[in-house]
Every structure is written in C-alpha cells, then in structure tokens.
C-alpha positions as CSV (number, residue, x, y, z in Angstrom):
1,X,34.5,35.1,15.9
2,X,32.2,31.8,16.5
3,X,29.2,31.2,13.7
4,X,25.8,31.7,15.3
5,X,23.9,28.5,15.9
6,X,21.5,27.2,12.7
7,X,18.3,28.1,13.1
8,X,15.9,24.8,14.2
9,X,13.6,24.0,11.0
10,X,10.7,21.5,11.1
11,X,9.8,19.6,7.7
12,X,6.7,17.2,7.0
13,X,6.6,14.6,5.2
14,X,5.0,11.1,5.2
15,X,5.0,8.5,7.4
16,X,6.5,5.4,6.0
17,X,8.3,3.7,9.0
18,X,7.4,4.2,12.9
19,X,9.9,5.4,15.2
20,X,12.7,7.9,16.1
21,X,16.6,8.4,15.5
22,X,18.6,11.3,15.9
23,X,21.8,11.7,14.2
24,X,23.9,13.1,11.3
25,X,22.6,13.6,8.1
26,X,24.2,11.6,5.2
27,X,23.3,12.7,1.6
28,X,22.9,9.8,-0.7
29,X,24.1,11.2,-4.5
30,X,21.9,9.7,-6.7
31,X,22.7,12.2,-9.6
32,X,23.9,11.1,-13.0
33,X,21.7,9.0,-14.7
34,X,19.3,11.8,-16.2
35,X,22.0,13.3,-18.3
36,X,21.6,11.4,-21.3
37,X,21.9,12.5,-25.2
38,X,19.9,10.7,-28.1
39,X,21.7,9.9,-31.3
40,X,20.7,7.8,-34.4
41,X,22.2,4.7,-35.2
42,X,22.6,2.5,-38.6
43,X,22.5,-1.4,-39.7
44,X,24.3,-3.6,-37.5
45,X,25.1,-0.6,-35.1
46,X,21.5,-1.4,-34.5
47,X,21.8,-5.0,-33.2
48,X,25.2,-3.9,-31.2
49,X,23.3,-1.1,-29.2
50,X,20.5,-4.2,-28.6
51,X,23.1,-6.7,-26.9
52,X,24.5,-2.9,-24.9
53,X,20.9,-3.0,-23.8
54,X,21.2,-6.4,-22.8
55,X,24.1,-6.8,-21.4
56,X,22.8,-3.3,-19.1
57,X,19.6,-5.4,-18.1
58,X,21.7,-8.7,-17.0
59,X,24.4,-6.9,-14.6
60,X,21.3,-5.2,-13.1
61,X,19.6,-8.5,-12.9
62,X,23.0,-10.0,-11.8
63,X,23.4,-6.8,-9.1
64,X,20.1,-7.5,-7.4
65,X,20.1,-11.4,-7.3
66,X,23.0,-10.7,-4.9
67,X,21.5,-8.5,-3.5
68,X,18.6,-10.8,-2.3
69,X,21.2,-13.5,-1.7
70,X,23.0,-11.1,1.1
71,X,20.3,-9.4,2.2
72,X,18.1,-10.0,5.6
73,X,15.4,-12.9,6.2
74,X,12.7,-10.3,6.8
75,X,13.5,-8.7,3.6
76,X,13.8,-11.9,1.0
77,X,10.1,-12.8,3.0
78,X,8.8,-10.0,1.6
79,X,9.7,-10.5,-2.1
80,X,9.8,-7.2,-3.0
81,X,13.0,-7.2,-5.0
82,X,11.7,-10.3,-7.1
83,X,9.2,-8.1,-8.7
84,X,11.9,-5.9,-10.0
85,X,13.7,-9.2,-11.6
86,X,10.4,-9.7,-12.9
87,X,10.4,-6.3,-14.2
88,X,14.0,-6.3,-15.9
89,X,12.6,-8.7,-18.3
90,X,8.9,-7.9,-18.9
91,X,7.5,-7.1,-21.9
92,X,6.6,-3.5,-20.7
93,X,10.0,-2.1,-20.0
94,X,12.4,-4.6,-21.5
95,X,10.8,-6.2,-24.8
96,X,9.5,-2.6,-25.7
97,X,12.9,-0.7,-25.8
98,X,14.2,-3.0,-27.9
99,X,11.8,-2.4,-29.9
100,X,12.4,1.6,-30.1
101,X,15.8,1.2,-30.8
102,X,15.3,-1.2,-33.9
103,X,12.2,0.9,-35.5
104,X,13.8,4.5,-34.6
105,X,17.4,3.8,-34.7
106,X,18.1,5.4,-31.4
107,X,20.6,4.9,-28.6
108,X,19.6,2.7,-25.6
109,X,19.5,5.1,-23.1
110,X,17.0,7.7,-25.3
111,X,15.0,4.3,-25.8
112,X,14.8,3.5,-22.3
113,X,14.5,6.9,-21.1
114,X,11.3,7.1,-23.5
115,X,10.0,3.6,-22.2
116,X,10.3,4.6,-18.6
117,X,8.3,7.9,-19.1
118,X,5.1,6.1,-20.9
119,X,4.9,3.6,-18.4
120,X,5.5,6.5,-15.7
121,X,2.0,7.9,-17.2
122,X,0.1,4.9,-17.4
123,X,1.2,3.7,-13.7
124,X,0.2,7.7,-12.5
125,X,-3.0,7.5,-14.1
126,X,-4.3,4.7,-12.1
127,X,-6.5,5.5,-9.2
128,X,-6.0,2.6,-6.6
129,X,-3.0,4.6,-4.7
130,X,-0.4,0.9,-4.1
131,X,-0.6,0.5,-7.8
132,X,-0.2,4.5,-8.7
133,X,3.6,4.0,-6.8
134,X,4.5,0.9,-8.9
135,X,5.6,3.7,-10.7
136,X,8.0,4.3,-8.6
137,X,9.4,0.4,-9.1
138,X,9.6,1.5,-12.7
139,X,11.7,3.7,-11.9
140,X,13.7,2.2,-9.7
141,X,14.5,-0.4,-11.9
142,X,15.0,1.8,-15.1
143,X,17.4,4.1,-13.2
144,X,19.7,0.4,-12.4
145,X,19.6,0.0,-16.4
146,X,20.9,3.6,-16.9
147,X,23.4,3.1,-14.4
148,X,25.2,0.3,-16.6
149,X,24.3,1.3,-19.8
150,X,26.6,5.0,-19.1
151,X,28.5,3.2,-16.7
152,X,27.9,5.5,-13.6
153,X,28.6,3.7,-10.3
154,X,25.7,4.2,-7.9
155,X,26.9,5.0,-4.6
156,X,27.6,1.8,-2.3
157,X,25.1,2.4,0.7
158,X,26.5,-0.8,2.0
159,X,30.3,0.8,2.6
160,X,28.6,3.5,4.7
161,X,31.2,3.2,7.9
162,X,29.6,5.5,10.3
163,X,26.3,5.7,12.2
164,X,23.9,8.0,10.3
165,X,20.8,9.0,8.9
166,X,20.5,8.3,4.9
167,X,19.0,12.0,2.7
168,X,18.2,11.2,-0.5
169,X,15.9,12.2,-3.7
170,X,14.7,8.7,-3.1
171,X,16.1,5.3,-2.3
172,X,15.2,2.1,-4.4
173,X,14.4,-1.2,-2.6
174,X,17.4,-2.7,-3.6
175,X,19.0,0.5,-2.1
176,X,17.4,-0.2,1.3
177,X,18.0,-3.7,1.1
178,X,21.8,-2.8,1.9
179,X,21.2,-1.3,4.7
180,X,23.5,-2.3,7.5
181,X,21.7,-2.2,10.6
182,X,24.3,-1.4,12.7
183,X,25.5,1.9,10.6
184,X,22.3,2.9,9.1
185,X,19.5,4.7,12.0
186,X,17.1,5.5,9.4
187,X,16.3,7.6,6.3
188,X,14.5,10.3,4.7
189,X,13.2,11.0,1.1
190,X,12.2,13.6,-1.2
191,X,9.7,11.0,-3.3
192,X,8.0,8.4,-2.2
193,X,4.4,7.5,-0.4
194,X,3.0,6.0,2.3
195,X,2.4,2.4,-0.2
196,X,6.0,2.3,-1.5
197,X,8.0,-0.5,-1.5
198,X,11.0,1.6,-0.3
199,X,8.6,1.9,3.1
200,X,7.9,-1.5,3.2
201,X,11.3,-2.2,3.7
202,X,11.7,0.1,6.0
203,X,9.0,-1.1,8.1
204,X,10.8,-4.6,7.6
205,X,13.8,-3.5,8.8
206,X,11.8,-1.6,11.3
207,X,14.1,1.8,11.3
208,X,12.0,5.0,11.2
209,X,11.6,6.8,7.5
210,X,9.8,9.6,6.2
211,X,8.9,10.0,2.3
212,X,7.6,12.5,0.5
213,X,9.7,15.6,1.8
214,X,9.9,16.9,-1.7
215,X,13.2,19.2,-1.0
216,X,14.6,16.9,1.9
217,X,17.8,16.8,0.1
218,X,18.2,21.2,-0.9
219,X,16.9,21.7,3.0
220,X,19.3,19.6,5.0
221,X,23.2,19.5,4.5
222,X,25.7,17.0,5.1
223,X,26.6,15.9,8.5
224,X,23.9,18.5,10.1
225,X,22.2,17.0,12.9
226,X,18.4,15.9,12.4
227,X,15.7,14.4,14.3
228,X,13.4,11.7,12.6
229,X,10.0,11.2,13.7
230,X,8.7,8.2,11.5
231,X,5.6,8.1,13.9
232,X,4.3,11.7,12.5
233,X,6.5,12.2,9.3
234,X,8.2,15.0,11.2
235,X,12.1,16.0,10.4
236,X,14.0,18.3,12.6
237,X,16.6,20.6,11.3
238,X,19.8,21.9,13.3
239,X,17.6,20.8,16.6
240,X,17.4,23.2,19.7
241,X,18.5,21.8,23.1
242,X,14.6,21.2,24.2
243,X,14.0,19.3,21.1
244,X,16.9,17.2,21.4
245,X,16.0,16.2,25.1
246,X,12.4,15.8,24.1
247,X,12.8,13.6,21.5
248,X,15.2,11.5,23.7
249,X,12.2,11.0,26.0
250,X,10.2,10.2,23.3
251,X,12.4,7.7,21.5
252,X,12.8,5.6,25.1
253,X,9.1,5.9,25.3
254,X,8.3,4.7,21.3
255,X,11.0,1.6,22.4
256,X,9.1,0.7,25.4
257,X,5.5,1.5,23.8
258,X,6.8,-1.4,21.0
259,X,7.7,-4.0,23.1
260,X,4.5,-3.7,24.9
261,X,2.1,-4.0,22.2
262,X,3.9,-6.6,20.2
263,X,4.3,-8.8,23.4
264,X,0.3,-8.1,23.7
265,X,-0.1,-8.5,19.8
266,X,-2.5,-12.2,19.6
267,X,-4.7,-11.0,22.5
268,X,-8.0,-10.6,21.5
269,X,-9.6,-7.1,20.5
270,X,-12.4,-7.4,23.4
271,X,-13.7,-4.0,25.0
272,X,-13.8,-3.3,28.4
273,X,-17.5,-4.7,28.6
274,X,-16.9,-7.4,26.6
275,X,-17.6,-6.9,23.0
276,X,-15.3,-8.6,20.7
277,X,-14.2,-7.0,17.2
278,X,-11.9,-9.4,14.5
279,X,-9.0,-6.9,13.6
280,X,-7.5,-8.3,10.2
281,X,-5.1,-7.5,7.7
282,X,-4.8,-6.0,4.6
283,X,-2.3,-7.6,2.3
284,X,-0.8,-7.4,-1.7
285,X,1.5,-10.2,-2.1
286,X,1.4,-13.7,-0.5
287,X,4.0,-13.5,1.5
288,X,2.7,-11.2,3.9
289,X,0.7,-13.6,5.2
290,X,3.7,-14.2,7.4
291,X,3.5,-10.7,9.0
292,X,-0.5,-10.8,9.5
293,X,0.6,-14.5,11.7
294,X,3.5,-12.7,13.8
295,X,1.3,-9.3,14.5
296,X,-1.5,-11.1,15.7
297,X,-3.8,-10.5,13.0
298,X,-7.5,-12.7,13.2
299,X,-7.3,-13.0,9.5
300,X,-6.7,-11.0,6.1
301,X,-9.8,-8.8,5.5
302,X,-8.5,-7.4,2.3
303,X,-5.8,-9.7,0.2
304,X,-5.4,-7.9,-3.3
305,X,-5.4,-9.5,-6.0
306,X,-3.8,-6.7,-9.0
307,X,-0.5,-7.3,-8.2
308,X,-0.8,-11.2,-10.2
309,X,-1.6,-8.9,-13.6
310,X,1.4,-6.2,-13.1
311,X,3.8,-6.0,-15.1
312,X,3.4,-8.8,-17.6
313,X,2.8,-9.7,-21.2
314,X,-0.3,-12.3,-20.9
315,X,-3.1,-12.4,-18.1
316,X,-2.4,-14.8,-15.2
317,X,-3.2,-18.4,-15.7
318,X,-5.9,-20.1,-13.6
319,X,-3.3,-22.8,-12.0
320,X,-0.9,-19.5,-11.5
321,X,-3.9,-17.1,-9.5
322,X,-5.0,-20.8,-7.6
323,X,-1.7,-21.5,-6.2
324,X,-0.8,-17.9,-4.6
325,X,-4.6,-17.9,-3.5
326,X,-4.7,-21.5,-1.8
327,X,-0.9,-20.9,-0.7
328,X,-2.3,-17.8,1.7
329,X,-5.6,-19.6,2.5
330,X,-3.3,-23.0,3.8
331,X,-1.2,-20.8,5.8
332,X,-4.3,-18.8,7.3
333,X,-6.7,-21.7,8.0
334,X,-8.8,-21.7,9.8
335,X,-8.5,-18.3,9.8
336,X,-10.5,-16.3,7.3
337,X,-9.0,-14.9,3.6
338,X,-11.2,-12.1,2.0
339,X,-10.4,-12.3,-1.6
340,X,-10.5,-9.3,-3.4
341,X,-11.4,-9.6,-7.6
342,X,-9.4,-7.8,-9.9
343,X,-9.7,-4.0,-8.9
344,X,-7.5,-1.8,-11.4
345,X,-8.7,0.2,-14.7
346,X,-9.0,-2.3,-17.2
347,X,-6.1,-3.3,-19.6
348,X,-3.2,-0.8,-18.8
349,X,-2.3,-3.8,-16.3
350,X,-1.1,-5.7,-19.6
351,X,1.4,-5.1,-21.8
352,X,0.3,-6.2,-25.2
353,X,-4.1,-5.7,-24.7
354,X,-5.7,-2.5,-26.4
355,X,-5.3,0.1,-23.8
356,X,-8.0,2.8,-23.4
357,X,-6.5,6.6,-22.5
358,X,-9.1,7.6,-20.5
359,X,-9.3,11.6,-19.6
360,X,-10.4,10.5,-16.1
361,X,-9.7,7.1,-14.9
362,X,-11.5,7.1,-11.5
363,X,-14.7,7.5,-13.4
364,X,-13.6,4.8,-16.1
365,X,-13.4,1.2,-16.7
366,X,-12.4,-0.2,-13.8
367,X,-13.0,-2.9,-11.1
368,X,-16.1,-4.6,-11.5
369,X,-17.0,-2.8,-14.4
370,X,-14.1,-4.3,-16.3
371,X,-14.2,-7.6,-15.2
372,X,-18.1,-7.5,-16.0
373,X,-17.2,-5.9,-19.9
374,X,-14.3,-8.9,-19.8
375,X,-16.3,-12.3,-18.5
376,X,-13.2,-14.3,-19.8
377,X,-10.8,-12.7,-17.5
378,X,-13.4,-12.5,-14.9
379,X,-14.2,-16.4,-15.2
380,X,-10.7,-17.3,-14.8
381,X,-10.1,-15.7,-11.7
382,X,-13.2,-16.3,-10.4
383,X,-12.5,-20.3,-10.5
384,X,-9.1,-20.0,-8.8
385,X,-11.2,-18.4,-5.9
386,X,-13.6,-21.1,-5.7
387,X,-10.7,-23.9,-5.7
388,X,-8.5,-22.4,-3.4
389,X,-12.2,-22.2,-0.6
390,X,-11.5,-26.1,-0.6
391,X,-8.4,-25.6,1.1
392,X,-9.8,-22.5,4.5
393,X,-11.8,-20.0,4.8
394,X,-12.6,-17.9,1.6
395,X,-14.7,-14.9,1.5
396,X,-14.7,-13.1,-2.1
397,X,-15.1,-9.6,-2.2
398,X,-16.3,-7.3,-5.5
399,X,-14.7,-4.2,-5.5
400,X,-16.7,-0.6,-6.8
401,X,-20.0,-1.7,-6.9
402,X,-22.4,1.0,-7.7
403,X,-25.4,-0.2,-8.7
404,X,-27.7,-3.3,-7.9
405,X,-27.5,-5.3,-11.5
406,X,-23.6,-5.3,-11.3
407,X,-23.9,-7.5,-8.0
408,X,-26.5,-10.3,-10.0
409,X,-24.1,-10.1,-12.7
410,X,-21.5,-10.9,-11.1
411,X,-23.2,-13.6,-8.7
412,X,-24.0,-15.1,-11.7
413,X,-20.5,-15.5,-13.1
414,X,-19.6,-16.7,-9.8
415,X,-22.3,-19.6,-10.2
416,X,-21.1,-20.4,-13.9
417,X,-17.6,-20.5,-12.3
418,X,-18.8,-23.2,-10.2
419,X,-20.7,-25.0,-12.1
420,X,-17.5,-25.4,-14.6
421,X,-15.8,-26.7,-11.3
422,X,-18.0,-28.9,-11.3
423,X,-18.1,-30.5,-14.4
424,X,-14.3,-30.8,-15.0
425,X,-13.9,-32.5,-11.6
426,X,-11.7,-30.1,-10.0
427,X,-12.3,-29.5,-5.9
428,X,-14.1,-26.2,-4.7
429,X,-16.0,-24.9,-2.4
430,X,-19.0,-22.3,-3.4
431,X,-20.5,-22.5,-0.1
432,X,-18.1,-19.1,0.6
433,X,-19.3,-15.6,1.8
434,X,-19.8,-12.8,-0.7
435,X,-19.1,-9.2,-0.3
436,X,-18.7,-5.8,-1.9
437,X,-17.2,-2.8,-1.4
438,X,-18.7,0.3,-0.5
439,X,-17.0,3.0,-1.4
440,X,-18.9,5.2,-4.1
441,X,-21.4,7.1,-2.8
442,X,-24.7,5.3,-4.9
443,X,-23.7,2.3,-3.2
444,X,-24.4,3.9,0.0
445,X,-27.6,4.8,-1.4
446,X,-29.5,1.8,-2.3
447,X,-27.3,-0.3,0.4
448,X,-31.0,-1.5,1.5
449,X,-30.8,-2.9,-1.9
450,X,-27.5,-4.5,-2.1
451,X,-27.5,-6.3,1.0
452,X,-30.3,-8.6,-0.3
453,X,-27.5,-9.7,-2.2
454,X,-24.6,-10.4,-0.3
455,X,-22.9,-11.5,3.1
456,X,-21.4,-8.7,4.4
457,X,-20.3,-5.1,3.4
458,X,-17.1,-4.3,3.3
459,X,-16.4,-0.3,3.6
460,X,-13.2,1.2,1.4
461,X,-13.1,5.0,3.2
462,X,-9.9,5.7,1.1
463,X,-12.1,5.9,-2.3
464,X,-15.3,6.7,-0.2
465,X,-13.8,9.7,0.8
466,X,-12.6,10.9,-2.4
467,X,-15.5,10.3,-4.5
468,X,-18.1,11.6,-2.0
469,X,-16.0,14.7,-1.1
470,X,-14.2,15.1,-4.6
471,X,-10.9,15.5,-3.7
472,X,-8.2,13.9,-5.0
473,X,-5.4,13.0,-2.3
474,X,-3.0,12.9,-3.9
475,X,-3.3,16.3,-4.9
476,X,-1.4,18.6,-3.2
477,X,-3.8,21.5,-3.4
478,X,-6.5,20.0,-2.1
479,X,-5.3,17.5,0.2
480,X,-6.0,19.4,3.5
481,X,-9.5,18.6,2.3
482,X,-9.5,14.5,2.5
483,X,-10.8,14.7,6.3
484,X,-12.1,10.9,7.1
485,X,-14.2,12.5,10.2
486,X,-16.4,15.0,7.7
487,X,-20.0,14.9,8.4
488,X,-20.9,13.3,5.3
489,X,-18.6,10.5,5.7
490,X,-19.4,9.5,9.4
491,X,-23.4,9.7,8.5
492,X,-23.0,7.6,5.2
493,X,-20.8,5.1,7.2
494,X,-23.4,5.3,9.9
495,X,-26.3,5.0,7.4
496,X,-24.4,1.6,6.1
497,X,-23.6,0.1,9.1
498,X,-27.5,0.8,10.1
499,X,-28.7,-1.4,7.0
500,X,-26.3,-3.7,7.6
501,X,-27.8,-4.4,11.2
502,X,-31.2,-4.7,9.7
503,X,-30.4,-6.9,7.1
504,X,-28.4,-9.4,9.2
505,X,-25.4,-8.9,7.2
506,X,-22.0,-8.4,8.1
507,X,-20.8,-4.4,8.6
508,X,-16.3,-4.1,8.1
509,X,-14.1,-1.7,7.3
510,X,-10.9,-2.0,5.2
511,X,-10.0,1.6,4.1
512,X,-7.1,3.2,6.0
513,X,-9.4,5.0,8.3
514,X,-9.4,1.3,10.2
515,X,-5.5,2.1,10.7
516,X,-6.2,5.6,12.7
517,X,-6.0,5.3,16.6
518,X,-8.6,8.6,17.2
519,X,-11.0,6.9,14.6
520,X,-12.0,3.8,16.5
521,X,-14.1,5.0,19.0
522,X,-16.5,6.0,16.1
523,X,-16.4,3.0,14.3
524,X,-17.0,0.7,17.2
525,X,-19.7,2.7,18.5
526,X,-21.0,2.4,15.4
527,X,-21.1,-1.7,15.9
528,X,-19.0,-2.5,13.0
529,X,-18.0,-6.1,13.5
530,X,-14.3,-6.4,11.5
531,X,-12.0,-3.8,10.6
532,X,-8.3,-4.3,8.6
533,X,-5.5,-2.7,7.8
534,X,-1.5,-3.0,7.0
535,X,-0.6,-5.9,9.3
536,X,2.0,-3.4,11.6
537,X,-0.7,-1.4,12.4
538,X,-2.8,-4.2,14.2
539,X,-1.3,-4.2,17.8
540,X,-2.2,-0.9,18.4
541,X,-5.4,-1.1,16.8
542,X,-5.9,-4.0,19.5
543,X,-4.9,-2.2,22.5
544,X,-7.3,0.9,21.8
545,X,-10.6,-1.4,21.5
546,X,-9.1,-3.0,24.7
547,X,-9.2,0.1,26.1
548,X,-12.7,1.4,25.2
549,X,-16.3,0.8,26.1
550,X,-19.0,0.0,23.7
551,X,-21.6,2.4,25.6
552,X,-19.6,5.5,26.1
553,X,-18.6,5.0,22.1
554,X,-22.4,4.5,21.1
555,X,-22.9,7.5,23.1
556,X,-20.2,9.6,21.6
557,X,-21.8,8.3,18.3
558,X,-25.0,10.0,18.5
559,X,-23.3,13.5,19.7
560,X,-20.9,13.5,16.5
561,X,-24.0,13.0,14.4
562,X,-24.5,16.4,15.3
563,X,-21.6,18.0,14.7
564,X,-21.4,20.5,11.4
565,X,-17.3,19.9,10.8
566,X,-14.7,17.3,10.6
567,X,-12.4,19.4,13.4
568,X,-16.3,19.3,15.6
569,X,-15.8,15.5,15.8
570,X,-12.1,15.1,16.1
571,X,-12.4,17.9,19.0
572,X,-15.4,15.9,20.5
573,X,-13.5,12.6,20.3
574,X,-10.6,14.2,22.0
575,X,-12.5,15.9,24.9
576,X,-14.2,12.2,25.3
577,X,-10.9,9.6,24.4
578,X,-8.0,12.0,24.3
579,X,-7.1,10.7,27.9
580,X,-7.7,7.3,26.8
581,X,-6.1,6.8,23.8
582,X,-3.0,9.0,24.9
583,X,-2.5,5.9,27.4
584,X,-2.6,3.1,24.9
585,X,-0.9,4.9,21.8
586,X,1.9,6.5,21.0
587,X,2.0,9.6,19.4
C-alpha cells in the first residue's frame, strides 16, 4: 500500500540572502561539542591542560587560514574570517581562559565553555543589532576550539557530492566559506539574523538563505524536498505541485529581475520629473567599499566605526583608526564618506576597561554619551577623522544625540581635535560637514534647535522606531509591533524633514527603512535628499525612484498624514504604487 503524500508546510524565517532554489534538504550535524564535563586539575597538570588549550586554538587558527587561502575572491574581499583569527587570540576569549584554568584548576573545555557564555551576555546586551550578533562570531569561533580540544571532527561541508540545500542549527562563516558552488544551492538556519556574518557570505556568494527558523532542523528531514525563498524568508516543506511550478516561474523571474538591475546599477536615482536623490551605502568594515563601487552606490552614507574597538585588549591607535578611514575615503573620492563616531555602550567593547552592568543598556552609556564622559578616546578618534578629510570627502556624523548641549560639546572636541592637528604638523581638513543622528524621540523635538548646529540630519529609523514605539525587535513577543509606517513615525520623520527644509540643512536617512521598496514613495515625497542602506540593496532602491514621480509622492504624503494605522498607510501606498513598484521589484 503506497504512503500518502507529506503534507506542504510553510516556515518563516529571515531574510539573509535574495533569491530561490529548490531541492533536497541536507542536514548539516553540528552536534557534539556541548557535551562537555568539568573536572579539577593539580600543579603541572595545570600548565599541560594550558598548552591542550593552545595547541586547540592553533589547529583552529591553522583550519581557517586555509580556509581563506582556498576560499573565493568575493569572500577573502570581505574579511570576515580575519576577524575570527583576530578572535582566536584576543584577550577576551583566549588570554581569559587561560586564565580560568590556572586560578580554578579546571579543564579547558569547562574554561572555555564559561568564557564563551560571559562574552555571549555582554555581546547580547548591546543594543546596536550588527554588534548584538558578534555574538554569534563568538560562538563560532569557540565551538572550532571545542571541536579540537575533544577531538570531534566537524562535518566536511566541502565533501558534499551532490546538489542540495544545507539545514542546519547554524552554519559559521568558515562553514560557508566551503561552499562549493556547484554542489551547494543554498541554505537554511535555525539561528542567525539578518546582520550576521553567516548572511554576509551568503549574499557574497550570492545563493539564497534564510536564518532564524528556530526549529528548521526538528521541522524538515533529510533528503525531503524544500523550496527557498531568500527574497521573503519563506521555506516550503514537502511542496505541492502548484507550489513547485510557481516557484519555477518565480526563480526565472528573480534571475532575469537580477541581471536587469545590476546591469542598470550606476544609473542615477532621477524621478520621472527629474528630481535626483544620492542613494549610498551603509558599511562596517573597509573592505566593503568595494561592493558600494560595483552596486552603483553615490557614496557611503553610514561607514561604522565599532567594529576597530571589537574584540581587543587596548583601544585603537590613532595611526590604526586613520589608515582604515583614509583607506575607504581614497578608494571613494570624490565620492562622499559619512563617518560615523564610536556608537556602542561604553567599555564592554574592551577587554581589560571597567565594565558597567547596566540593567538596561539602551537607556545607558552609550554613543555620544560615552565618548563625551571619555574625551580621551573621543579625541583620538576624532583626529583620525579630520586627517583622513585631507585625502576625499569626509562628513562626520554623531550618533544618539538627544539634547542640544551634547552637540556643542562635541563640536567643541572636534575643534580641539583640530587645533592639535594643527600644531603637530600633521595634514587635515576641518572644513568637513557635520551631522547627527536622529533617532531618539527628544531629538525630534527640539530639531529646530539642533539644526543651528550642524550640516545635515541624518535619520536612524531602526532605533527611532524602537525608542519612540518601545518595542524591542528583537523580541519575539512584541515584534509584530516594530511597524516603520506607524503614524507617529511617518509624522516625526515628516516633522524632521520640515525643519530641515527651513533651516537649509541637509534631510537623509540611514536606518533600514531606506532599504524597503513600498517605503520610498513616502520618503521621497517627503523631499529627503540621500538615503543608504546595505550596498546589495541599492539597485533596486534605484530603479523604484526611477520609477516614481515627485508630485503624486508629495501628494500621497499629505493623505498618509491622515491615516490612524501603520496597515492605513501601507494599504494607501499600495492602492497608489502597488502597480508601480510590482513592475520595478521583485517580490
């Protein structure tokens, strides 16, 4: 008697990597390392369980520098597995278990296990979402460790023989860096968000992936047959016959929709009546400057600046922060570079410095309020800034400003910066534009206020959102309620964007609301000059304001003023752009 046919499930999950494969599943055992027992050691079985340690840390050190040595161009561009080198021997992780198992006289792997967990906490506790899934390097990079030190073999995804789609609790970097191309169509994940370095790759490698499933790997068996949807973070179980010829169509479509906007990617972002917006990139290391060049990208509106204090013992030198800063602004010019200043809560970003446990760190010491509480630190960063606008276009950019005295002060540490500059002789320019970010609701406020001050605004929705609305994103319970098109978001951007006209200061955007096809007929209607985003994203971004008229968006403008709820506007936009948009996106 023949089995019934499985029943067709639908999971969601995150969007990490555009696109669509279909396929068999393959379930990636990453089981083993979390079955650890402690024991105490004595005397010199102290200093022999230190060199096991070691000699754990330099096969994993020795496993990814071949790894990086055989792995793609696009992927030793991005650098991504260099910070896990750097994190094999930092301070943090490395310098710290050793320290464990000399003052408690435990086994490495309790040691390490304990490590990994702290510094789990501290990265979770951070608000700034890129840097809350360094955790997820952590433990990437503990897990290799762990592998040696009980001498379980991770599975080689590089010996995969067969064309399939990779299941897994999650996938490192160095995992994903052994993708073959030719066997591999994609991949799904139980952890992992939208800022992970697992989806970076994947968006290197350009094969569609979805994060964040949560039970991906309990839902879906060996060898079934699944559907990946990268573009919607949609996975199809056991598909039925009309979802298999469906997502054919659409796979051939997302193919042809790709070549088209990437051959269309240095056009300019010009509406249909002529109105030109800069559409510009958002970047965390240096080396994506590269992929802002290739996806036609008019500059970097947002180039962060935490990732130079990650990780480490000691804060960056000056000469260190001036040569990745004048690196990015060389390859740019003339191009603009918005520098961002340090933007994290205060000293959890270094090993060794007094670190505050704060109950709630979004409402903490962080951002400008740190740097202002640490003028050193500040100072130091702020020169590198100043030196590296001798070499392009530099626009600095002070992150969570809420009220008007934290803009002086730090205007006036920018001056003293210079004037330092000036008397040791070094080359700078301070004749550079100066922005902040508005993204807590005060500085909406008195933005009348702030503007006297600065250059340009520069609007962060992702934190805008969730301190006006009070919802944490990442929050599972509550994340339904993170709606970028809420009333009170679209009038406070609205109100901004009005005082920046008046003021004669310039009015972007560099929250991920920028990124969102259905959201740019509001923000161009509402005459903001600049938006950015991840680099990938810019194409399409491109093609819609190609596509769009600046009177019908003002127009829509004033009639989603009046709506009561965020589903009010998104219905409004799609009765007036859902023709429009469904022509120049996919989706």
């Amino acid at each position: 008697m023949s089995q019934p046919a499985a029943e067709e499930k639908k999971l969601k999950g995150i969007t990490a990597s555009p696109g669509i494969c279909i396929g068999k599943a393959y379930l990636v055992d990453k089981e083993g390392v979390d079955v650890i027992k402690k024991y105490y050691l004595k005397g010199k079985k102290i200093q022999v369980e230190i060199n096991r340690f070691k000699t754990a840390v330099k096969k994993a050190e020795d496993e990814i520098r071949t790894i990086i040595e055989n792995s793609p161009k696009e992927l030793q561009q991005a650098h991504i597995l260099e910070t896990h080198l750097a994190l094999l021997n930092d301070k943090m992780l490395y310098g710290k278990t050793i320290e464990i198992i000399e003052k408690e006289g435990i086994n490495a792997e309790w040691a390490l296990k304990k490590v990994a967990s702290n510094l789990n906490s501290i990265f979770q506790n951070m608000v700034d979402s890129y840097l809350k899934d360094r955790a997820l390097d952590v433990a990437h990079v503990s897990d290799s460790i762990m592998h040696n030190l009980v001498g379980v073999e991770s599975e080689d995804i590089a010996a995969i023989d067969k064309r399939v789609i990779l299941v897994s609790d999650d996938l490192s970097p160095a995992d994903t860096s052994r993708i073959n191309l030719a066997r591999i169509m994609g991949f799904i994940t139980n952890r992992g968000g939208k800022t992970s370095h697992t989806g970076i790759v994947a968006q290197a490698l350009e094969i569609p992936a979805v994060v964040g499933l949560a039970h991906a790997t309990t839902a879906i068996k060996n060898d079934e047959l699944i559907i990946v949807d990268g573009s919607t973070g949609i996975v199809i179980v056991n598909p039925s016959e009309k979802s298999l010829v469906e997502y054919e169509e659409r796979k051939i479509q997302y193919e042809d929709y790709k070549v088209g906007i990437t051959r269309e990617s240095h056009l300019k972002a010009e509406t249909t009546d002529g109105v030109q917006l800069e559409v510009m990139a958002n970047i965390e290391l240096p080396e994506e400057v590269f992929a802002v060049k290739d996806y036609g990208g008019d500059g970097v509106g947002l180039y962060r600046t935490e990732f130079q204090y990650m990780n480490r013992a000691e804060f960056p030198s000056e000469e260190e922060l001036f040569d990745k800063y004048r690196n990015v602004v060389e390859i740019m010019a003339p191009k603009p570079v918005t520098i961002r200043t340090l933007d994290i809560n205060g000293d959890k970003a270094i090993a060794n410095h007094t670190r505050y446990d704060e109950i709630n760190p979004a409402l903490g010491l962080r951002a400008i309020r740190y740097c202002l509480k640490k003028p050193d630190v500040f100072r130091t960063q702020l020169r590198a800034i100043l030196r590296a606008a001798a070499f392009g276009q530099v626009r600095i950019l002070f992150p969570m400003i809420s009220a008007y005295f934290e803009i002086c002060k730090a205007k006036k540490l920018l001056d003293q910066a210079a004037d330092s500059l000036e008397k040791d002789g070094l080359p700078y320019n301070r004749e550079i534009n100066i922005g902040i970010m508005i993204e807590v609701p005060s500085a909406v406020i008195v933005a009348e206020f702030l503007a006297e001050k600065v250059d340009f605004f520069s609007i962060g929705t992702n934190d805008l959102i969730q301190y006006t609305l009070a919802i944490d994103r990442g929050n599972r319970n509550v994340a339904d309620l993170y709606q970028p098109l809420d009333p009170a978001i679209i009038r406070m951007i609205k109100q901004v964007a009005d005082v920046s006209k008046d003021k004669g200061i310039g009015i972007f955007m560099c929250g991920e609301m920028a990124a969102t096809p259905h959201h740019i007929p509001l923000l161009l209607g509402m005459d903001l000059d600049e938006l950015s985003m991840n680099p990938q994203s810019i194409p399409q971004i491109k093609r819609v304001i190609r596509s769009l008229d600046l009177s019908d968006a003002r127009s829509f403008v004033r009639e989603a003023l009046k709506k009561k709820t965020a589903r009010g506007v998104f219905e409004l936009s799609k009765d007036a752009f859902g023709d429009t948009l469904a022509e120049v996106t996919f989706s």
